[in-house]
DOMIVEX-657525 format. One record per residue: z negated, x, y of N, C-alpha, C in turn; residue in one letter. Coordinates in steps of 0.1 Angstrom, whole numbers, padded with zeros to 4 digits, always signed. Atoms other than C-alpha are relative to their C-alpha. Example, Ala and Ser with C-alpha at 12.3 -4.5 7.8 and 13.67 -1.06 7.14 Angstrom:
+0000+0009-0012-0078+0123-0045+0000+0009+0012A;+0000-0009-0011-0071+0137-0011-0008-0008+0011S;
//
This chain:
+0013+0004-0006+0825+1212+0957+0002-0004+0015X;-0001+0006-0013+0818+1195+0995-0001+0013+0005X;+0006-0009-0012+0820+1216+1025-0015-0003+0003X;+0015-0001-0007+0785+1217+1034-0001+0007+0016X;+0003-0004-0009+0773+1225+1068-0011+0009-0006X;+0012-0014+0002+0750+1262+1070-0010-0007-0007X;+0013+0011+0010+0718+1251+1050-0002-0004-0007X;+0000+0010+0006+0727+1222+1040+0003+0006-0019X;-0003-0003+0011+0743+1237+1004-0018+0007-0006X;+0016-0009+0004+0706+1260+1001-0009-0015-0001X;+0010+0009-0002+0690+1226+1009-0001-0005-0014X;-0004+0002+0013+0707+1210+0980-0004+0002-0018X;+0006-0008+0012+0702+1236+0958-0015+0000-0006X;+0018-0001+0004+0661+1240+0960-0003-0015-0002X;+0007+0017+0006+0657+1203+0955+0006-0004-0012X;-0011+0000+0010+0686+1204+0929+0004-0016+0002X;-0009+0012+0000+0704+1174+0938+0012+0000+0004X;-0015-0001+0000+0738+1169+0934+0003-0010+0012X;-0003+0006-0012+0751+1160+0971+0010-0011-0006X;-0012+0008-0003+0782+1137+0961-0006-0011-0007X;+0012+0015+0006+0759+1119+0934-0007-0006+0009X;+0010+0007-0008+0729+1114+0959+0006-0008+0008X;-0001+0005-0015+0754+1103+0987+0007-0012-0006X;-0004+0013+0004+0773+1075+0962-0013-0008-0003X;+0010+0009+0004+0737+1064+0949-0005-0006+0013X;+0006+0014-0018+0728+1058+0991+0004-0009+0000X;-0012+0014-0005+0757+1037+0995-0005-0014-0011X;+0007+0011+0006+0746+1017+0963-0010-0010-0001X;+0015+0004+0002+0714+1016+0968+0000-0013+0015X;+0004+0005-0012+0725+0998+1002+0004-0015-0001X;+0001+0017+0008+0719+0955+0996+0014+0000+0007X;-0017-0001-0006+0752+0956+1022+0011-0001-0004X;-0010-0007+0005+0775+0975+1002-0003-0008-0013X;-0003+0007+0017+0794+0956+0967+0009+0005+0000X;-0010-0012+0009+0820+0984+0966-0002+0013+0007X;-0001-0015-0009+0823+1021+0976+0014+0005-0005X;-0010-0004+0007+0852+1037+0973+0005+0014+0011X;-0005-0019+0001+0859+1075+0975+0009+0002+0000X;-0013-0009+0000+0885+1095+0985+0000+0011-0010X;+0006-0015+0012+0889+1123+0957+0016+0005-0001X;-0013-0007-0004+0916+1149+0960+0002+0006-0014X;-0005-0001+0010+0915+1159+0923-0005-0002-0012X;+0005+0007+0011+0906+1153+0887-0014-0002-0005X;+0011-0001-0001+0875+1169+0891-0010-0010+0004X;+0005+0007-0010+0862+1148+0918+0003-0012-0007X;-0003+0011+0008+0875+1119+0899-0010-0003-0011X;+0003-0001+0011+0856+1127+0871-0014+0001+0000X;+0013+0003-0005+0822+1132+0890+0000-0010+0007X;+0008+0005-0011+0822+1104+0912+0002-0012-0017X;-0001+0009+0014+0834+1082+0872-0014+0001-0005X;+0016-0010+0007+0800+1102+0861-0015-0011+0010X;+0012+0011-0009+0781+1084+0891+0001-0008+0000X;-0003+0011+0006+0795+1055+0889-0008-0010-0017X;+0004+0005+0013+0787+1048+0855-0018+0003-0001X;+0009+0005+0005+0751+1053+0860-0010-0004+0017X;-0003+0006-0014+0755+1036+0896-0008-0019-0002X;+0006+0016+0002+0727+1003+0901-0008+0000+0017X;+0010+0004-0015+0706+0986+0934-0009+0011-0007X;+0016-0006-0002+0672+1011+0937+0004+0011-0014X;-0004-0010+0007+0689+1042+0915-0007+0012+0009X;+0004-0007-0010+0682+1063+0948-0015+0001-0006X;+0007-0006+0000+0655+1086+0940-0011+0001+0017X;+0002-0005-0013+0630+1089+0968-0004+0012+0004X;-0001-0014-0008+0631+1129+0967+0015+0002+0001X;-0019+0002-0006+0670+1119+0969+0001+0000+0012X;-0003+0000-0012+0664+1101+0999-0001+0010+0010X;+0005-0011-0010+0641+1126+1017+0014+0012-0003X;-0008-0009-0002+0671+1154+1007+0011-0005+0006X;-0011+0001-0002+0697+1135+1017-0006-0005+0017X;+0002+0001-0014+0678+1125+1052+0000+0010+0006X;-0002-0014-0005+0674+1162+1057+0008+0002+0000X;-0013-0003-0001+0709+1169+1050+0005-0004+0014X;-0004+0009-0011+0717+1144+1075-0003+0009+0016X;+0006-0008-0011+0694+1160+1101+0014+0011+0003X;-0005-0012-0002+0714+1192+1098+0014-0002+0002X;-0015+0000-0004+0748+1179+1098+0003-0004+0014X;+0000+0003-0013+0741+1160+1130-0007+0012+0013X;+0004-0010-0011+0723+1192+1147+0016+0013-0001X;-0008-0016+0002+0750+1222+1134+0014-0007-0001X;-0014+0009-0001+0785+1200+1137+0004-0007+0011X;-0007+0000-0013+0801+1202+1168+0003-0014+0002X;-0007+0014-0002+0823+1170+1168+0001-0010-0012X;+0005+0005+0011+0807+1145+1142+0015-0011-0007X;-0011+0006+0007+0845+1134+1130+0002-0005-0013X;-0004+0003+0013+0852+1120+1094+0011+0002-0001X;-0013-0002+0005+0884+1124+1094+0008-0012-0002X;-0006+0012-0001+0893+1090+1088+0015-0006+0004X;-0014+0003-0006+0928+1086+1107+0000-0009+0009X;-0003+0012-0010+0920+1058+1125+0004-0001+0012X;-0003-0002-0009+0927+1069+1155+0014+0008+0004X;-0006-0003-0006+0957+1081+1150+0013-0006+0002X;-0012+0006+0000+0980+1053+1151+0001-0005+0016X;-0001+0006-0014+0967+1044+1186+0002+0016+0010X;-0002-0013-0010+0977+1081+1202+0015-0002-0002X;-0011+0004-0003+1008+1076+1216+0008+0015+0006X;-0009-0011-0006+1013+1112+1227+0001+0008-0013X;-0004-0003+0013+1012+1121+1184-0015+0015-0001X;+0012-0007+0001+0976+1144+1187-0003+0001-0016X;+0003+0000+0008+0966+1152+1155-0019+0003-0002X;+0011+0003-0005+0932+1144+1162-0011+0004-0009X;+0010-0004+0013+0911+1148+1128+0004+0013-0002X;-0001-0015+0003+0929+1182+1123-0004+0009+0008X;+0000-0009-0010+0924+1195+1156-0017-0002+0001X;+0016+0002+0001+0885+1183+1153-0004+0006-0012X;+0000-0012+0011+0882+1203+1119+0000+0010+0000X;-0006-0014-0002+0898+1235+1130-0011+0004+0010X;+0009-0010-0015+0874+1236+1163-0017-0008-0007X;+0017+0001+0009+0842+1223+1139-0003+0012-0010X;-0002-0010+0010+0849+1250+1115-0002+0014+0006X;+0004-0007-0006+0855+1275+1139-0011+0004+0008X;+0015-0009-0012+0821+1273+1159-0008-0001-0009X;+0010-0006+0014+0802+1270+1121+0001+0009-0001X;-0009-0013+0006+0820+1301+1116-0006+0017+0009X;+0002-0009-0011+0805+1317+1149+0008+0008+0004X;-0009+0000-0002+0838+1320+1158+0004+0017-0003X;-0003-0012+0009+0840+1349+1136+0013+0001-0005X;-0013-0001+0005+0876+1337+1118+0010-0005+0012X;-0014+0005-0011+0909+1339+1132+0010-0009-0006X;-0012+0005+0005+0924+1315+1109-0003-0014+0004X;-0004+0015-0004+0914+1280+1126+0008+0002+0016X;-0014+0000-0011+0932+1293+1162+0010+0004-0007X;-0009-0005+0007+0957+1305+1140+0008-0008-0008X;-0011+0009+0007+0967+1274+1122-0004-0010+0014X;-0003+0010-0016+0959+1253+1160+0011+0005+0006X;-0010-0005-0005+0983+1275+1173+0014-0003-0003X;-0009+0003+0013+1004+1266+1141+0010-0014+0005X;-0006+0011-0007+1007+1231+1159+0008-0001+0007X;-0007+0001-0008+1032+1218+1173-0006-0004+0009X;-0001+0003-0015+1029+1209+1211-0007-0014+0002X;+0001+0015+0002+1025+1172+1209-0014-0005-0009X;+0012+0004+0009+0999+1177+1183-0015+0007+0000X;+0012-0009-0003+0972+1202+1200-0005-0008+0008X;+0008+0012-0012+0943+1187+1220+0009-0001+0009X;-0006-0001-0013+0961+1195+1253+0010-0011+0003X;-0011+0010-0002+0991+1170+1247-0008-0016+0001X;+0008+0015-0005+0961+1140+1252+0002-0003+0014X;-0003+0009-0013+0966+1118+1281-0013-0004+0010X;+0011+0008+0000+0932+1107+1280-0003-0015+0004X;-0001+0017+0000+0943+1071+1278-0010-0010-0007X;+0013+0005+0002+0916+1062+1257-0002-0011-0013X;-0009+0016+0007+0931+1037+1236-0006+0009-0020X;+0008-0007+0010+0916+1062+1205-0013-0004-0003X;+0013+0001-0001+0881+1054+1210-0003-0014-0005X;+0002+0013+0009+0881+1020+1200+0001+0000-0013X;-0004-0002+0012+0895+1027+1169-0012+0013-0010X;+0007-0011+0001+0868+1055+1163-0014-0008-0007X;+0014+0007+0006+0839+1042+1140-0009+0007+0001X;+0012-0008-0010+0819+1072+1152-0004-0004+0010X;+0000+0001-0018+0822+1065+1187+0000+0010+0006X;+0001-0013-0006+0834+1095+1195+0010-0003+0008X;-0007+0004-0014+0847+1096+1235+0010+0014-0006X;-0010-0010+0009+0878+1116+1214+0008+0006+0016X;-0006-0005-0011+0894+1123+1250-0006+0012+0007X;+0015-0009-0007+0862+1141+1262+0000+0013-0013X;-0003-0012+0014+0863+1162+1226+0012+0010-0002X;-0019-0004-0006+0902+1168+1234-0002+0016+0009X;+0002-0005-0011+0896+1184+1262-0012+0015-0003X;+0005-0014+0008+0868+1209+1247+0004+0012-0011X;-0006-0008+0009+0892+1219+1218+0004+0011+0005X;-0010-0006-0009+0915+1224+1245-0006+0016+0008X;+0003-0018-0006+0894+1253+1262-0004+0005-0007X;+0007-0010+0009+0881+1264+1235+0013+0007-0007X;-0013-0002+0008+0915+1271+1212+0011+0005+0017X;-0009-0004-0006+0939+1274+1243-0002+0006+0012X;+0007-0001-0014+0918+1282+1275-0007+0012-0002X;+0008-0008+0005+0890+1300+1260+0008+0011-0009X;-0001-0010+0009+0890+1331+1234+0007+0000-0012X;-0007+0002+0020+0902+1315+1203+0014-0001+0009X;-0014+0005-0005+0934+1305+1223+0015+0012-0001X;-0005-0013-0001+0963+1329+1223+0013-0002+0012X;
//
């Protein structure tokens, strides 16, 4: 199943819409888009996104889809610290080897989490040197590459007190 942000899964649920369906039928539904294509880590996921696919057309989007999937939205942009995808793109342009999507996962997770677990400083700490915020330069040269537009130097730098400065840090 997707990580969901707090809520969001409850939200889901009471409207019964299947998030990974509703979120391929947005993309469809968008005149833009003439492919989508999904990352899927195993047969499962393969096998649900084959499922939506196949009954994948323009104007499929439901509009108590939309409204749930706008509300989603809402909530992932209010309760999600550093709005990352993960994507990689930025990390061919970091020259000091940051591990930039992992270290922005570990410190999004941990403050969902109400920094209740010890296991995202626990695998940040795990990193090598080179690959924890703190080894950023803030050269900058990341941000371009960033289809968020996230100022990733400025985010760096919050990991950084938060995981090694701050309480989570060891």
């Amino acid at each position: 199943p997707p990580q969901l942000v707090p809520d969001a899964s409850r939200l889901f649920a009471e409207a019964a819409v299947e998030p990974v369906a509703a979120a391929l039928r947005w993309l469809w539904d968008q005149p833009e888009v003439s492919l989508v294509l999904s990352g899927m880590g195993d047969l499962a996921q393969l096998e649900d996104n084959a499922r939506a696919a196949a009954a994948a057309c323009p104007g499929c989007l439901t509009p108590h889809e939309a409204r749930t999937l706008d509300a989603a939205c809402r909530l992932f942009r209010e309760q999600v610290p550093i709005a990352c995808s993960g994507c990689g793109y930025c990390l061919s342009s970091c020259a000091a080897g940051v591990r930039i999507p992992v270290v922005f996962d570990l410190y999004n997770k941990y403050l969902l989490t109400g920094r209740r677990h010890a296991l995202q400083p626990a695998l940040y700490n795990g990193l090598l040197p080179q690959e924890k915020a703190s080894a950023c330069v803030a050269c900058g040269r990341c941000v371009s590459h960033c289809p968020q537009g996230l100022d990733i130097p400025r985010r760096l730098a919050a990991v950084t007190a938060e995981f090694e400065v701050g309480k989570g840090g060891m």
